[in-house]
C-alpha positions as CSV (number, residue, x, y, z in Angstrom):
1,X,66.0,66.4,125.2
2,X,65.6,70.1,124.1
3,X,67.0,71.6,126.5
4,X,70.5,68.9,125.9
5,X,70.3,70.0,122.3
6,X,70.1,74.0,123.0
7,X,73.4,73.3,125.6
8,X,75.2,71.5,122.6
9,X,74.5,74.0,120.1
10,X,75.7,77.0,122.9
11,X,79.0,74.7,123.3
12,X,79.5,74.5,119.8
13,X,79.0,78.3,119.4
14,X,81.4,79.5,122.2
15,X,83.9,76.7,120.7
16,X,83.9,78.8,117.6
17,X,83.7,82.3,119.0
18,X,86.9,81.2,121.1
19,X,88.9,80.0,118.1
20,X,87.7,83.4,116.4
21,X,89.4,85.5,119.2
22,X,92.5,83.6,119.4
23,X,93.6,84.7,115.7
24,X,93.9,88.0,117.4
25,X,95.7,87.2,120.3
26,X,99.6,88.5,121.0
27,X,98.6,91.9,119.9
28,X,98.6,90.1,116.2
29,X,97.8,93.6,114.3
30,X,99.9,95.2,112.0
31,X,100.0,99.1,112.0
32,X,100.9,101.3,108.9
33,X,101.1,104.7,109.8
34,X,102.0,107.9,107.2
35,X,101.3,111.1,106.2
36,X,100.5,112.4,102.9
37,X,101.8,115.8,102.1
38,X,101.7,118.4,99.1
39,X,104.8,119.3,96.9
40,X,106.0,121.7,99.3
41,X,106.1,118.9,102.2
42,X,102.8,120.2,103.7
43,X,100.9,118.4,105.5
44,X,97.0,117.7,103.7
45,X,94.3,117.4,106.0
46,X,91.2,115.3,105.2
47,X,92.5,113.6,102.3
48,X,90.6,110.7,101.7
49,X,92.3,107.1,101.8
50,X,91.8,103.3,101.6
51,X,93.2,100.0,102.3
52,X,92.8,98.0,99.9
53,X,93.4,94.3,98.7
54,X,94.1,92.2,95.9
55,X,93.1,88.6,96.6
56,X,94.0,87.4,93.5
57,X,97.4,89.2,93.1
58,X,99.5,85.8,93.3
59,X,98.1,83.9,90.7
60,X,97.0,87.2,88.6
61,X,98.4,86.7,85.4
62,X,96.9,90.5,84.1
63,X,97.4,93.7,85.6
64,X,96.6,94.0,89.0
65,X,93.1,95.5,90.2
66,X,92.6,95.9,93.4
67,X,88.8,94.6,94.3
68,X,88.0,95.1,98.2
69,X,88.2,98.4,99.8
70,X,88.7,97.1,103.8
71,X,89.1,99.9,105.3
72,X,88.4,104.4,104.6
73,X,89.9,107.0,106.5
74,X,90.7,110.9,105.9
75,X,94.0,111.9,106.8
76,X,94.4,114.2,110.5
77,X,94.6,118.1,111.0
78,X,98.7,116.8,110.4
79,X,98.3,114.8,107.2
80,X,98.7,111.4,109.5
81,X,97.0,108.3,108.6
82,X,96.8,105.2,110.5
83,X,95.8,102.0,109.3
84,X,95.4,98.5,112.1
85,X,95.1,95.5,110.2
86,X,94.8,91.9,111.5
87,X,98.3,89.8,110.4
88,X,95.9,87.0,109.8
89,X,94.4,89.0,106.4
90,X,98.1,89.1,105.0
91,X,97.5,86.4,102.4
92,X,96.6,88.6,99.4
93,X,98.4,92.0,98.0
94,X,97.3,95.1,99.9
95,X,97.7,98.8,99.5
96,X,97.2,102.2,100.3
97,X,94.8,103.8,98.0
98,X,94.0,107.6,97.1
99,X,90.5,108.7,95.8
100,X,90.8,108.8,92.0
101,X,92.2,111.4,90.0
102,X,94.5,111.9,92.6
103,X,98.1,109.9,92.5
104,X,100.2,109.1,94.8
105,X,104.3,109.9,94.9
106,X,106.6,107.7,96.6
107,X,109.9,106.2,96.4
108,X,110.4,102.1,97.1
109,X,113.4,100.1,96.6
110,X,115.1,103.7,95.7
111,X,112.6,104.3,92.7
112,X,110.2,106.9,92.4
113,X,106.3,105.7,91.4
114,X,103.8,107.8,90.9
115,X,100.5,106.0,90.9
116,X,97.2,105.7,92.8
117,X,98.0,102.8,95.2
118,X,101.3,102.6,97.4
119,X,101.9,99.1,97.7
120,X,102.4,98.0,101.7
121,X,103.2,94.6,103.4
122,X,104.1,93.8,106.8
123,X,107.6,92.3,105.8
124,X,108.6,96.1,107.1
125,X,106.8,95.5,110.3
126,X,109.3,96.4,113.9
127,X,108.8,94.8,117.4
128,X,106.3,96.8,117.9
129,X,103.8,95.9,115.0
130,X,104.1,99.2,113.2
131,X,105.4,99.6,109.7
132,X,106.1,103.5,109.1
133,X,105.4,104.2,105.7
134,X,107.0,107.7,105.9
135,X,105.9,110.7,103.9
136,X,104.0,110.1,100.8
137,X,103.1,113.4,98.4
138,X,100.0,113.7,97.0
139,X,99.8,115.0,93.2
140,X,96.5,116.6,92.0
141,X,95.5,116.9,88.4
């Protein structure tokens, strides 16, 4: 009888580790890769960054705060950044996030922001999975 019970519950756990992998099947990742530079184009090296997300962002009535770092990286020896994200987590608002007091510079939708979070979404995303985010300029007080 034991034994029957510690086979069901070893079923029931490989059932559920199985349906875990499949959401990453298909190479189901979304890659944003960038490179932050200085006001002379330059590339910065070791310039600490996040990926962040807003859960709430859809129904957020207020301004939007960004609550869960998911991922930290410093940028390369060439200012490059690269950030692999499962498509399954694009339910909420993400970003790109620099280390406060630093502020980011970027255009989108031909408009220049300057602010600490450059908005991304996979809507950009080619074939291949990657969305190229471009140059983003790095603006210290």
């Amino acid at each position: 009888m034991v034994n029957r019970l510690r086979v069901s519950f070893i079923v029931v756990l490989l059932g559920v580790f199985i349906t875990a992998c499949k959401e990453f099947e298909n190479n189901n990742f979304t890659t944003f890769l960038g490179a932050i530079v200085d006001a002379d184009g330059r590339p910065l090296a070791g310039v600490e960054l996040f990926f962040v997300e807003n859960p709430d962002w859809w129904n957020s009535e207020e301004e939007s705060k960004f609550d869960r770092i998911i991922y930290e990286q410093r940028t390369n020896a060439l200012g490059e950044f690269r950030f692999v994200v499962p498509r399954r987590n694009f339910d909420a608002f993400y970003g790109i996030k620099v280390s406060e007091p630093n502020l980011l510079l970027f255009e989108q939708f031909d408009q220049e922001f300057t602010q600490s979070i450059y908005p991304v979404s996979d809507g950009q995303r080619s074939a291949d999975g990657v969305v190229n985010v471009g140059l983003i300029q790095l603006l210290r007080p």
